[in-house]
PLY file of the C-alpha trace (Angstrom):
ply
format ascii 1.0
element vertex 64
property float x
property float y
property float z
element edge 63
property int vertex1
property int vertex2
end_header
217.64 -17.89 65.48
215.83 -20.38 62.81
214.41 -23.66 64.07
216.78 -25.78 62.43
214.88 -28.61 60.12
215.65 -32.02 58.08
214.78 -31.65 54.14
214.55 -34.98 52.46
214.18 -35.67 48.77
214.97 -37.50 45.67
218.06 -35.72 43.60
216.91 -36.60 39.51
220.41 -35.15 38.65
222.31 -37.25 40.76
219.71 -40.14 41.09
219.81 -40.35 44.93
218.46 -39.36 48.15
219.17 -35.95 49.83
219.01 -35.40 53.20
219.95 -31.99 54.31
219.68 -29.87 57.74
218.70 -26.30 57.06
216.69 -23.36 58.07
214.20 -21.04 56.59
216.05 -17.77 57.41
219.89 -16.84 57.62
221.74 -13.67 57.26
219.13 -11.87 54.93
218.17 -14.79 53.36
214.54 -15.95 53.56
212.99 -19.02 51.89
210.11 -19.55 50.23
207.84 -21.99 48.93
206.05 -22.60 45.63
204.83 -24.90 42.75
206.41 -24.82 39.52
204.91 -25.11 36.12
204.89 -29.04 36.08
202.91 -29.26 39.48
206.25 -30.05 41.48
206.26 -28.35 45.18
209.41 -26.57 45.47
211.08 -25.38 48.52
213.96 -23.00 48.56
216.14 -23.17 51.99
219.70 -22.36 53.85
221.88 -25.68 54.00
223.92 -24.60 57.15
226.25 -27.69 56.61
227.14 -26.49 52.79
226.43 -22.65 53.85
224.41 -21.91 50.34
220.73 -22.46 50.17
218.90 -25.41 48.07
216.15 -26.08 46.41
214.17 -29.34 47.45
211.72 -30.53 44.87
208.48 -32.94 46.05
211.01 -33.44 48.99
209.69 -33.64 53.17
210.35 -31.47 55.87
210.86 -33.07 59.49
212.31 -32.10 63.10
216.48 -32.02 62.58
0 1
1 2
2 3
3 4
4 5
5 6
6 7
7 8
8 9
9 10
10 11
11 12
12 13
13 14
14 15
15 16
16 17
17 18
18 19
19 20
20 21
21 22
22 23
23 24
24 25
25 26
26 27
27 28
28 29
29 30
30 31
31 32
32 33
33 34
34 35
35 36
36 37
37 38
38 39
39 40
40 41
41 42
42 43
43 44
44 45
45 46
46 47
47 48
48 49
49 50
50 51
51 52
52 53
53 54
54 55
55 56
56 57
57 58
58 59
59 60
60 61
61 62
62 63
């Protein structure tokens, strides 16, 4: 079983805070982390409230 964590970050799109609980691994899914072409870090996780992973964006990751 993942350590579940909190992912925080600014939505653009919506023009709001996010504040999700997820994990890094679920079911065959694995996240990963990178920085896109702009210089923005990007972090790709499960949401197990919504049950479809998520992509923060210059977002922070904390204890759930």
């Amino acid at each position: 079983m993942s350590i579940i964590k909190k992912f925080t970050w600014f939505m653009k799109s919506r023009k709001k805070h996010a504040t999700c609980r997820g994990v890094d691994e679920h079911e065959g899914f694995v996240s990963r982390q990178w920085t896109d072409l702009k210089g923005n870090s990007c972090y790709n996780f499960w949401d197990i409230d919504a049950n479809h992973p998520r992509t923060m964006v210059n977002g922070k990751v904390g204890k759930s």
